[in-house]
C-alpha positions as CSV (number, residue, x, y, z in Angstrom):
1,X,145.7,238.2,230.3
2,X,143.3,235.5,229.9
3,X,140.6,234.6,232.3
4,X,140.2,231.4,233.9
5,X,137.4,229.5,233.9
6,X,135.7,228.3,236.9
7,X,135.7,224.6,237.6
8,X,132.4,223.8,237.9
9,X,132.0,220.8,240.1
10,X,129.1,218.4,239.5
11,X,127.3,215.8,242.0
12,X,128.0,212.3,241.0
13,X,127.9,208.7,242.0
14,X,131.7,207.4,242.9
15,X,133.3,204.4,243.7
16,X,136.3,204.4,244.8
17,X,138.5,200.8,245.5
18,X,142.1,199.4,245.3
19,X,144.0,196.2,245.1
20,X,144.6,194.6,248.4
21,X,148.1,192.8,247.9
22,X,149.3,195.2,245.4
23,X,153.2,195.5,246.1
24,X,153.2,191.3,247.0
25,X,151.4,190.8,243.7
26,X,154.7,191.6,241.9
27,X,157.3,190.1,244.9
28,X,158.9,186.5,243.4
29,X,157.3,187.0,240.1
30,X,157.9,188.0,236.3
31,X,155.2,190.0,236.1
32,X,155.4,193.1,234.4
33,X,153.9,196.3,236.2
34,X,153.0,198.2,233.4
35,X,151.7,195.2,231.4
36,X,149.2,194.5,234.2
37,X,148.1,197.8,234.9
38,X,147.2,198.4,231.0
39,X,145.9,194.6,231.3
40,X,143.5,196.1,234.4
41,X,142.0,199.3,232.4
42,X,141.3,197.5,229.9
43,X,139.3,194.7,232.0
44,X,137.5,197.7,234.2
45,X,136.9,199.3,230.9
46,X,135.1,196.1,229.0
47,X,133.3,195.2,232.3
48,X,131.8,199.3,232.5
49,X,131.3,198.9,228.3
50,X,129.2,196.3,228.7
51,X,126.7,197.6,231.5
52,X,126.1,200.8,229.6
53,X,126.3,199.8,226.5
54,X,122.6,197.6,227.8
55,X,121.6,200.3,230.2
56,X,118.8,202.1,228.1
57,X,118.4,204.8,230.5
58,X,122.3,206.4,230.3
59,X,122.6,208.9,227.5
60,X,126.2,210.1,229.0
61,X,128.6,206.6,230.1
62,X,130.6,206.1,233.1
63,X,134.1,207.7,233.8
64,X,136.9,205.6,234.8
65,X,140.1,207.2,236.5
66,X,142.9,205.0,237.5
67,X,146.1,205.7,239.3
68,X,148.8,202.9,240.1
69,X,146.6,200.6,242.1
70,X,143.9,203.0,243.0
71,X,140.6,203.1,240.5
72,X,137.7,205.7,240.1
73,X,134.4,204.9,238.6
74,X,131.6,207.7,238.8
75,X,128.2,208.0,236.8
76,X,127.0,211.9,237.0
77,X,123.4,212.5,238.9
78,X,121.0,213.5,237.0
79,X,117.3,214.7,237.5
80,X,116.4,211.7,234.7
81,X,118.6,208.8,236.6
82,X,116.9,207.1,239.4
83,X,119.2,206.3,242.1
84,X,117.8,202.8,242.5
85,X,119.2,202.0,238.9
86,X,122.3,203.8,239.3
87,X,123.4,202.4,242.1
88,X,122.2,199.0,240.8
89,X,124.7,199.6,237.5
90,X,127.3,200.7,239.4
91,X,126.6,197.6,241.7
92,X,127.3,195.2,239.2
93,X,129.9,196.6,237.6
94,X,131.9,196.4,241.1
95,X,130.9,192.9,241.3
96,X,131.7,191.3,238.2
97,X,135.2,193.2,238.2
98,X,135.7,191.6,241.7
99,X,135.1,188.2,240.1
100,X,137.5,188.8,237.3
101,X,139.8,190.3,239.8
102,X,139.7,187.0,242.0
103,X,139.6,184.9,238.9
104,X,142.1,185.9,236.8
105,X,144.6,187.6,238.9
106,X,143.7,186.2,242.1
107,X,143.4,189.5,243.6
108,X,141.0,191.2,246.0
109,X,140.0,194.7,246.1
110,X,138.8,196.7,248.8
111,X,136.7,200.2,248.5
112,X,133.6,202.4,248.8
113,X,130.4,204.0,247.0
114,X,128.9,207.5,247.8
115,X,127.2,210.6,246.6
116,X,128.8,213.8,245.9
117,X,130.2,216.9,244.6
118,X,133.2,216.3,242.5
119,X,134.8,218.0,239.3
120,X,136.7,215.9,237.0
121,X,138.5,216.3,233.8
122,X,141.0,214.2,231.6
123,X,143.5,215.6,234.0
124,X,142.1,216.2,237.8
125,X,139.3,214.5,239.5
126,X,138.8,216.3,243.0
127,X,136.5,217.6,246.0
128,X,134.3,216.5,248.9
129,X,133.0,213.1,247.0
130,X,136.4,211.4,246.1
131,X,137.7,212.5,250.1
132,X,134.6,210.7,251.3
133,X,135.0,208.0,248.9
134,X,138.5,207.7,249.8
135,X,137.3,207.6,253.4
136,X,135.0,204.7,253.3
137,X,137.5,202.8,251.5
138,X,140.1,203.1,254.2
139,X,137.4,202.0,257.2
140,X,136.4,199.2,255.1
141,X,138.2,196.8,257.0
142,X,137.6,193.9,255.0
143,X,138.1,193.3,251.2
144,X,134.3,194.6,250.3
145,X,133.3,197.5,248.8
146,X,130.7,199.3,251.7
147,X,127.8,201.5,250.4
148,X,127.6,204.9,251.8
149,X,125.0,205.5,255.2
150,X,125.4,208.9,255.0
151,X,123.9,209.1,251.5
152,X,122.1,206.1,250.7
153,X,119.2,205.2,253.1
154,X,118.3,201.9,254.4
155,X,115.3,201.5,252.7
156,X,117.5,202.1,249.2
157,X,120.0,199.5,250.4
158,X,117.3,197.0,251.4
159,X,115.6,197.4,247.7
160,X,118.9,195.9,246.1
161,X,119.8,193.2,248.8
162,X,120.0,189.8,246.4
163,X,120.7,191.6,243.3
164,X,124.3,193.5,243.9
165,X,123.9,193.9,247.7
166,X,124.4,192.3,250.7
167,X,124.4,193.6,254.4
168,X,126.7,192.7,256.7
169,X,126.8,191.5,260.4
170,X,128.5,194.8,261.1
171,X,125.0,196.4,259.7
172,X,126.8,197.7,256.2
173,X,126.0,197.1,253.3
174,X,128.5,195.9,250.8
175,X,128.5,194.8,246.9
176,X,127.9,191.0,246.8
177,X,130.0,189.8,244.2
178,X,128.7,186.4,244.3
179,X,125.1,188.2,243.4
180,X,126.2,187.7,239.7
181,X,127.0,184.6,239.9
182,X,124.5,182.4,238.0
183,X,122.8,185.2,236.6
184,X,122.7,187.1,233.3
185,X,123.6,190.9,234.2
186,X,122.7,193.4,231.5
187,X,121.9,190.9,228.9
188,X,125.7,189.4,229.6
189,X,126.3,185.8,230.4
190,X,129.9,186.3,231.5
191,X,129.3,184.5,234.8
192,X,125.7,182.4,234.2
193,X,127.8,178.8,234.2
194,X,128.4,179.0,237.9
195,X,130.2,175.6,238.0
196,X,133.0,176.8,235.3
197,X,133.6,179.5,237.6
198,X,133.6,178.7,241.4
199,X,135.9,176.0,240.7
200,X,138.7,178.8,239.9
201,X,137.4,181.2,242.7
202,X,138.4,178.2,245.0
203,X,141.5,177.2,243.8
204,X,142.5,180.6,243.7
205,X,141.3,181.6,247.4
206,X,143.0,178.3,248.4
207,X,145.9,179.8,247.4
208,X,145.5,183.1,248.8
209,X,144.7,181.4,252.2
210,X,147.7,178.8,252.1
211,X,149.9,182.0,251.6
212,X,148.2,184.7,254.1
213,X,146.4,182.4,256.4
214,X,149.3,181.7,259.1
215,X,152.0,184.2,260.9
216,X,155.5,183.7,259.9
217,X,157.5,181.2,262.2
218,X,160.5,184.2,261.8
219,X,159.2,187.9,262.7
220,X,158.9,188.8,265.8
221,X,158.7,192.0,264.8
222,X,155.3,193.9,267.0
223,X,154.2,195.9,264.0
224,X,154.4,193.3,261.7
225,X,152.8,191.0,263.5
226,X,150.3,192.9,263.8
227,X,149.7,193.7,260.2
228,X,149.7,189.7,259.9
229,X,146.5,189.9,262.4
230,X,144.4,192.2,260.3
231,X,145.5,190.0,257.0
232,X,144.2,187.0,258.4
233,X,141.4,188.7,259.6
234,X,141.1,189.8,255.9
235,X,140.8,186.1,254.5
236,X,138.7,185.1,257.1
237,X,135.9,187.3,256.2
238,X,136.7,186.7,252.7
239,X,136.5,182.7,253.5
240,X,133.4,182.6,255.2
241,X,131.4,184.9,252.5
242,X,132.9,182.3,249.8
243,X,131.7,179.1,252.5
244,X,128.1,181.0,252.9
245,X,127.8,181.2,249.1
246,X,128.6,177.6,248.9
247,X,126.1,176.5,251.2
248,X,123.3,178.3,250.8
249,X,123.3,177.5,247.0
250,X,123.8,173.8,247.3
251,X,128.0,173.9,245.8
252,X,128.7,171.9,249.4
253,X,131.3,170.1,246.9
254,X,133.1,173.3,246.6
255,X,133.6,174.5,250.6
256,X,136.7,175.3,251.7
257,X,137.1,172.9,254.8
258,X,139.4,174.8,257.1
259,X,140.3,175.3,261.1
260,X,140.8,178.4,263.0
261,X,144.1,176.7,265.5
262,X,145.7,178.7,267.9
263,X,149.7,179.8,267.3
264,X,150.9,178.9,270.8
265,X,154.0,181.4,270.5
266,X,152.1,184.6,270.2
267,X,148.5,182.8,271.4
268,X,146.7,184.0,268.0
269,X,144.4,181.9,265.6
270,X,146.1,180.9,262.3
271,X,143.4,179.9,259.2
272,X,144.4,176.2,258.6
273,X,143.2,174.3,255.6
274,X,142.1,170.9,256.1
């Protein structure tokens, strides 16, 4: 009989995220599933390629796990890696695939960052750092992608606010995807011509808000009205972090001019565009 070998579990860096939108993605439309998933990989993959591929100080590159509309990204801790730059890397790798996400499939993803033990192979990734990744993502509440308090401490956090961090009015910190924006990340220019690219963030969150923005005139249904609540919550955060961007860095050509009006039937505020 042959022996089994131990797993040996290793502590690394994981994020964890997922598309918000998944299943409506594919309602009314030809597009294909399998096509887009392939389409996705392949994007995470070229996004990861190029931050390591510039990152001096990785000798071993990032692991990518994917499963229907659920992705894995982790970077193994090392005594060599400082966690400033690895959570930096990993930073902006979450936020220029949010971009391209937003950009080119006008999609938004939703997830979290921590620290922790974890074995993966080409066939299983488990153990205590995907459950708490998997954790944060579900009490993320809004399409962001939160940083771990448990793990990372404020003073970490604080270090990479205005390069791939933000903090939030809750007090959590959160990849700022518009950090890339104007800016050449790892010796890539992807995302330096800021104009080129905020015009089709806009158009496309204008059409994400036209479409979630409002409850519709026919369900009545508790629970689904309910779920409508927490979408428009969703856009709402996501529509003030695009305005705030806009304004602080002088694209006042680009807000989004909108109205938060009351629904008289259920006495709830709708997101109307002006």
């Amino acid at each position: 009989m042959h022996s089994i070998e131990p797993y040996k579990v290793k502590s690394y860096y994981i994020a964890y995220f997922d598309i918000l939108g998944y299943k409506a993605f594919f309602e009314n439309q030809e597009n294909d599933i399998i096509e887009f998933l392939h389409n996705v990989v392949n994007m995470a993959a070229d996004v990861i390629n190029k931050t390591d591929s510039n990152h001096i100080m990785y000798s071993e590159p990032f692991k990518i796990k994917t499963f229907s509309d659920n992705f894995i990204i982790m970077l193994e801790e090392r005594d060599d890696y400082d966690e400033y730059e690895c959570l930096k890397s990993i930073g902006y790798v979450l936020a220029r695939l949010q971009l391209r996400f937003l950009q080119k499939y006008s999609i938004l993803i939703r997830g979290g960052i921590t620290k922790g033990q974890t074995f993966i192979n080409n066939d299983i990734v488990f153990e205590e750092g995907l459950i708490r990744a998997v954790s944060l993502e579900e009490n993320a509440n809004f399409p962001r992608i939160v940083l771990d308090s448990y793990c990372f401490s404020k003073e970490i956090c604080d270090s990479l606010c205005k390069k791939c961090v933000a903090e939030d009015v809750d007090e959590k910190y959160y990849i700022d995807m518009y950090s890339v924006l104007g800016s050449q990340v790892y010796y890539d220019s992807e995302f330096i011509d800021e104009d080129i690219h905020i015009t089709v963030l806009r158009d496309n969150l204008i059409r994400l808000l036209r479409k979630n923005g409002k409850y519709n005139r026919k369900v009545t249904d508790p629970n689904k009205i309910y779920a409508t609540e927490k979408t428009i919550s969703k856009y709402l955060w996501v529509l003030t972090k695009y305005n705030d961007y806009c304004k602080v860095f002088g694209f006042d050509k680009y807000l989004i001019e909108y109205n938060l009006e009351l629904y008289p039937k259920l006495m709830k505020a709708e997101i109307i565009l002006r």
